[in-house]
C-alpha positions as a Markdown table, in Angstrom:
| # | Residue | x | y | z |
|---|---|---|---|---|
| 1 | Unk | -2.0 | 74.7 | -19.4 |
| 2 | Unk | 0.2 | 71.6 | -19.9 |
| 3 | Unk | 1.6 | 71.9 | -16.4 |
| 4 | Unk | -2.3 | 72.2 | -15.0 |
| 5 | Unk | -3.3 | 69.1 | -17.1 |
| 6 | Unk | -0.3 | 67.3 | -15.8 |
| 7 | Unk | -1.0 | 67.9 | -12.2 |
| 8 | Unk | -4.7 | 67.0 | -12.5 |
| 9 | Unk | -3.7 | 63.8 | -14.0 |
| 10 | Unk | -1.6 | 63.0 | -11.3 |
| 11 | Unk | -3.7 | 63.5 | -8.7 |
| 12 | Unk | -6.8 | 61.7 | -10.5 |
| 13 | Unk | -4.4 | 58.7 | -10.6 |
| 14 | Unk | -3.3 | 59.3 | -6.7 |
| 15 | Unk | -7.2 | 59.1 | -6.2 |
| 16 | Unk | -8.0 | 55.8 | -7.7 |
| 17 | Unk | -5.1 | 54.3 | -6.7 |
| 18 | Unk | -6.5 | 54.8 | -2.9 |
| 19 | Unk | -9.7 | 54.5 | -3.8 |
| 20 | Unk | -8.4 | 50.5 | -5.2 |
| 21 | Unk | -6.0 | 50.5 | -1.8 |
| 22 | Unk | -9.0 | 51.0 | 0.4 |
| 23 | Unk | -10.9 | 48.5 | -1.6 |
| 24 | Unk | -9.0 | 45.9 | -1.4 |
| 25 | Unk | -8.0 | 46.1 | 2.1 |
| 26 | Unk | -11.4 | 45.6 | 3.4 |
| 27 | Unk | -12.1 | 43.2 | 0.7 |
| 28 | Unk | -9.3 | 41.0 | 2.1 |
| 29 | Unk | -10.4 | 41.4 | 5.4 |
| 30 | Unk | -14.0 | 39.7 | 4.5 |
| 31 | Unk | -13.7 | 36.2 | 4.7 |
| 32 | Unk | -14.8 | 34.0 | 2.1 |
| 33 | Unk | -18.3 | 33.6 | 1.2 |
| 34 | Unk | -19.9 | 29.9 | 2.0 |
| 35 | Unk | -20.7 | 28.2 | -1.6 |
| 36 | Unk | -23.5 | 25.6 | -1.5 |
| 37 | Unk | -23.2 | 22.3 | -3.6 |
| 38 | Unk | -25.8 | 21.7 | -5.8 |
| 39 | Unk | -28.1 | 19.0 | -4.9 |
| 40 | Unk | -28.0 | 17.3 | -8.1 |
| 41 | Unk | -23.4 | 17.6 | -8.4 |
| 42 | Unk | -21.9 | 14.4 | -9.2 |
| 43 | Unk | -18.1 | 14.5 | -9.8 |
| 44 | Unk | -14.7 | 12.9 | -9.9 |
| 45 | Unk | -12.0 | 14.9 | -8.4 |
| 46 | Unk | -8.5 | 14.8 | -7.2 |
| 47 | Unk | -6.4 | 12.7 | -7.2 |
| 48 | Unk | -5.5 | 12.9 | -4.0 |
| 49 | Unk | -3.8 | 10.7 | -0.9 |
| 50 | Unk | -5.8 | 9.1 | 1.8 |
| 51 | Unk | -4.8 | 12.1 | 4.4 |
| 52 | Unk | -6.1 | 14.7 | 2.1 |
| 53 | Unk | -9.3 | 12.9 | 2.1 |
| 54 | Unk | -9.4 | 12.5 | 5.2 |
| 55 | Unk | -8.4 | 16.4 | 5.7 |
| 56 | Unk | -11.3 | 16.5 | 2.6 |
| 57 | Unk | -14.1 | 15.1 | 4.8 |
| 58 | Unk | -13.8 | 16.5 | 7.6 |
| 59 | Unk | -13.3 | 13.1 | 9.1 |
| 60 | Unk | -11.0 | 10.1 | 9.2 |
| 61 | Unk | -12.4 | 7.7 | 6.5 |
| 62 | Unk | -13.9 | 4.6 | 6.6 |
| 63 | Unk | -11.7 | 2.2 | 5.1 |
| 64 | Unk | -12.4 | -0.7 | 2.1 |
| 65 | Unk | -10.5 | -3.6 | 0.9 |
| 66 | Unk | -9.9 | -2.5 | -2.8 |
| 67 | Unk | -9.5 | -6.3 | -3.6 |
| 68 | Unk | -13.3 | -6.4 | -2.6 |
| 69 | Unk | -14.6 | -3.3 | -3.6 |
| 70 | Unk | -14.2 | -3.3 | -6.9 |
| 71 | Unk | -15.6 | -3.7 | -10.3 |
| 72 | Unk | -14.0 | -5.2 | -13.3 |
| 73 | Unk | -16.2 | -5.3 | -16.7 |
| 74 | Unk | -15.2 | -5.9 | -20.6 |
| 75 | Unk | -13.8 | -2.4 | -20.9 |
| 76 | Unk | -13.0 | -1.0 | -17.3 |
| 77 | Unk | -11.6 | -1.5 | -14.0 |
| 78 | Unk | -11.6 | 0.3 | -10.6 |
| 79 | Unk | -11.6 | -0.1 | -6.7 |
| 80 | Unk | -11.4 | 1.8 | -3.7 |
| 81 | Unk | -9.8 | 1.8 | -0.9 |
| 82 | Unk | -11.8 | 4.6 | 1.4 |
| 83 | Unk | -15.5 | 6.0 | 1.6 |
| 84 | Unk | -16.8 | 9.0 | 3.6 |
| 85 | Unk | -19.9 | 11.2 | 4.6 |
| 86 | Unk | -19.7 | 15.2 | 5.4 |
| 87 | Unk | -22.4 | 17.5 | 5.5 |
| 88 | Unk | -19.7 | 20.4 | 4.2 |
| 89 | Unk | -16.4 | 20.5 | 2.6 |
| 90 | Unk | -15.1 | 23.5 | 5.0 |
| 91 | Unk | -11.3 | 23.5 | 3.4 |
| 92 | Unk | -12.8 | 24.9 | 0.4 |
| 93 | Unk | -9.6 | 25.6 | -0.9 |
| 94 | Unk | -8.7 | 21.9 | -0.8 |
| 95 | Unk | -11.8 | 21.2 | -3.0 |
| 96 | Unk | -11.6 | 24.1 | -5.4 |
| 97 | Unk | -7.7 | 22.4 | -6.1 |
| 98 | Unk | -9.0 | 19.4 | -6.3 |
| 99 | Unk | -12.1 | 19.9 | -8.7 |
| 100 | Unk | -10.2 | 22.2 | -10.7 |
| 101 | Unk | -7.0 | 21.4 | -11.3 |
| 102 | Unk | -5.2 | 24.7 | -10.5 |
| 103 | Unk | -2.4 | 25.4 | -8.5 |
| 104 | Unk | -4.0 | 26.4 | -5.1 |
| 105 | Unk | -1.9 | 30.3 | -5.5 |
| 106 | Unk | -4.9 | 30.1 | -8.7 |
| 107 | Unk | -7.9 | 29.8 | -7.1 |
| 108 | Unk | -9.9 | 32.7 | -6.4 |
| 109 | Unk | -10.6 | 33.9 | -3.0 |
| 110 | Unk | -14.8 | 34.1 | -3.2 |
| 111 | Unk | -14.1 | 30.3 | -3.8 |
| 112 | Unk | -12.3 | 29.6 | -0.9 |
| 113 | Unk | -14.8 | 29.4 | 1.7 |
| 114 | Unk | -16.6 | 26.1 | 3.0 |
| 115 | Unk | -18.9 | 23.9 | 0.9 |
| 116 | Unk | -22.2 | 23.0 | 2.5 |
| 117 | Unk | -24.0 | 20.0 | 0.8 |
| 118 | Unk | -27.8 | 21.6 | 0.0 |
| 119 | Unk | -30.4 | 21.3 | 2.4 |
| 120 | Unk | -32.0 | 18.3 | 2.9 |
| 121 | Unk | -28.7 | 16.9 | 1.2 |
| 122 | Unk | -25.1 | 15.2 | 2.3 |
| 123 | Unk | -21.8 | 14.1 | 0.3 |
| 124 | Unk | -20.8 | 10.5 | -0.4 |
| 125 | Unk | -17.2 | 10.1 | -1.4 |
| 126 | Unk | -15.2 | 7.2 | -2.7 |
| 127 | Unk | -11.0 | 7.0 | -2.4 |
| 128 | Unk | -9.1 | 5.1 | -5.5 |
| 129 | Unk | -5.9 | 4.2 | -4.1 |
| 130 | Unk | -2.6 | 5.9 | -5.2 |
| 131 | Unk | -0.2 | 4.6 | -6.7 |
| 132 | Unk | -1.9 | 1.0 | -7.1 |
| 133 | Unk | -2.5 | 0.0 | -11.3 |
| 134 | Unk | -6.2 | 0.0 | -11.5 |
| 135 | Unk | -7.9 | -3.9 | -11.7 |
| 136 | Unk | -7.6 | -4.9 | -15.6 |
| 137 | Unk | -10.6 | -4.7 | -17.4 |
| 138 | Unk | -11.7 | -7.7 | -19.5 |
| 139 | Unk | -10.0 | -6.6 | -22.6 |
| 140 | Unk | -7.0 | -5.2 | -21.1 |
| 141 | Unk | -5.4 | -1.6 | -21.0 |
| 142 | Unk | -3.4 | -2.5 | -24.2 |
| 143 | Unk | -6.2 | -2.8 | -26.6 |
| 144 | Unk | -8.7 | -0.2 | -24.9 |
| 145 | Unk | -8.8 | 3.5 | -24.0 |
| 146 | Unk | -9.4 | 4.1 | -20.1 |
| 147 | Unk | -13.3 | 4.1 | -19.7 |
| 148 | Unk | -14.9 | 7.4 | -19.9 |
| 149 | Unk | -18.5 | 6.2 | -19.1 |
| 150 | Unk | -18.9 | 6.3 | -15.5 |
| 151 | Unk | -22.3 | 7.5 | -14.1 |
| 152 | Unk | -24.0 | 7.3 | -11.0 |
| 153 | Unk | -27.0 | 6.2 | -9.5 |
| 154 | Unk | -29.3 | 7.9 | -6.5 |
| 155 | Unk | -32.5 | 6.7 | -5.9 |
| 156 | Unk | -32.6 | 4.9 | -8.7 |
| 157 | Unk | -31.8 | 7.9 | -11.0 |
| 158 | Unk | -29.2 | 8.0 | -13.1 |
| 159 | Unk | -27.1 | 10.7 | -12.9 |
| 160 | Unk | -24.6 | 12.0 | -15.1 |
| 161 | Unk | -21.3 | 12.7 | -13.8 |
| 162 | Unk | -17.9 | 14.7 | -15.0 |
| 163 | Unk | -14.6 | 15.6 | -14.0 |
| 164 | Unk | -14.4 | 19.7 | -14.1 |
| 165 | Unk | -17.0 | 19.3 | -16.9 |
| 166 | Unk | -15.3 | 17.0 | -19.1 |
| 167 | Unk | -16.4 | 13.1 | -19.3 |
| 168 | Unk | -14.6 | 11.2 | -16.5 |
| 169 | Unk | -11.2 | 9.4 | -16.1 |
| 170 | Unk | -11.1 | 7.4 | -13.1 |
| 171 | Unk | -7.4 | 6.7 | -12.4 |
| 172 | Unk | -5.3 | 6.3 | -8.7 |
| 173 | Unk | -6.1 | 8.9 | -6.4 |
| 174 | Unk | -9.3 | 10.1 | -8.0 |
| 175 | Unk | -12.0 | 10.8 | -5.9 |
| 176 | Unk | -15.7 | 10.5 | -6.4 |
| 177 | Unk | -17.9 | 12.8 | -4.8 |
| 178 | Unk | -21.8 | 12.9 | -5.4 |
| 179 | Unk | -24.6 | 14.9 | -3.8 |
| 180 | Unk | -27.8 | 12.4 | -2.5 |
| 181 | Unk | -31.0 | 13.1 | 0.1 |
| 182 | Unk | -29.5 | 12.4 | 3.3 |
| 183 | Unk | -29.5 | 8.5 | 4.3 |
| 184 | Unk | -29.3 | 7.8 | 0.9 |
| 185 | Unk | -26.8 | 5.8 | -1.4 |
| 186 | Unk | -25.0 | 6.2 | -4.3 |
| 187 | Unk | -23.7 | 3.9 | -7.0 |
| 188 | Unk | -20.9 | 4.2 | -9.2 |
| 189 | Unk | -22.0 | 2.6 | -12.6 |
| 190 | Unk | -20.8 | 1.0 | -15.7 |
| 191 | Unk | -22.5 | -0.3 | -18.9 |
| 192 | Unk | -20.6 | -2.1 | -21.5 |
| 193 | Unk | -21.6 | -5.0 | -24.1 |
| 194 | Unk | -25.0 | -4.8 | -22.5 |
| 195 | Unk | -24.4 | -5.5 | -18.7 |
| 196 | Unk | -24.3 | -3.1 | -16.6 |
| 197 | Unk | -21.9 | -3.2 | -13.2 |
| 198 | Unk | -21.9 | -0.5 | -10.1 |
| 199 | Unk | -20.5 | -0.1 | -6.6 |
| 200 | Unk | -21.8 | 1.6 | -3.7 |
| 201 | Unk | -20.0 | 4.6 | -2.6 |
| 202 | Unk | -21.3 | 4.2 | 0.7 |
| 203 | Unk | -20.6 | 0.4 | 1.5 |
| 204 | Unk | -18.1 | -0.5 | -1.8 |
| 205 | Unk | -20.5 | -3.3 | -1.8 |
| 206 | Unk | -20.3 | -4.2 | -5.9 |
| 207 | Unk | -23.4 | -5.5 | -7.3 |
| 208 | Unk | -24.8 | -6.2 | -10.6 |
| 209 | Unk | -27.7 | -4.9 | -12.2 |
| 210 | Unk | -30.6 | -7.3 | -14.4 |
């Protein structure tokens, strides 16, 4: 009877493991499913050189003088050195990398397909530049933690905005990528010791608020 049990259990385990063989060849023969980006995402990412935002795009960049387009306040600092438009992100293993931190051997295949902005919608992105120290905010980087209270602006709503879902650390490389209604802007913002400071991520036109 042992011998009977035995041999059934062999072949039950010969079963699934073609049953999981078969699987997972035609699973790896589907490509990746498309993942849309919600209309409302606001996010810092990266960091990331000026060819793999380029490569990020879609498209060469349109490239700022950081000594311009900037903002300095009591507390924080940043520029940028490269803005861009796409309509998809279609390396969507570039992105996942980027927005998630991992290793790209990590990221899953369902989330390596392309990432169309939402209809109706398009991507803005902003470059910091690598390897350049940030402008020094008001108080300096000595006496203050780096600023965590970057939000955005579409439309004249404010918009919250994270890294991976954690509050935001703009430092070299980073990239800022926010969802908005086709044609329309976006603006990087900062409040501290009541003024308020932002920068379009279309133009990196600085401006300040009343």
């Amino acid at each position: 009877m042992s011998r009977v049990i035995a041999s059934w259990a062999r072949a039950a385990v010969l079963t699934v493991t073609l049953l999981l063989t078969s699987a997972c060849t035609i699973l790896d023969g589907d490509p990746p499913p498309d993942l849309t980006i919600d209309a409302g995402y606001a996010a810092v990412i990266g960091g990331g050189t000026l060819a793999e935002f380029d490569q990020l795009a879609g498209a060469p960049a349109t490239p700022l003088d950081p000594a311009s387009a900037r903002l300095v306040g009591p507390t924080y600092g940043v520029h940028l050195d490269a803005t861009a438009v796409a309509t998809s992100f279609e390396d969507g293993l570039l992105f996942e990398t980027m927005k998630t931190h991992l290793h790209p051997d990590d990221v899953s295949m369902n989330l390596r397909g392309a990432h169309p902005a939402s209809p109706g919608h398009e991507l803005v992105l902003a470059h910091v530049p690598v390897g350049v120290h940030l402008p020094e905010p008001g108080n300096g980087y000595d006496r203050t933690p780096l600023y965590a209270g970057w939000q955005v602006v579409v439309d004249g709503t404010l918009r919250s905005i994270t890294d991976n879902g954690t509050p935001p650390l703009i430092g070299t490389g980073s990239i800022i990528v926010v969802s908005v209604p086709r044609g329309s802007d976006a603006y990087l913002s900062a409040t501290d010791e009541g003024g308020t400071q932002m920068i379009s991520l279309r133009t990196g036109e600085p401006r300040t608020t009343p």
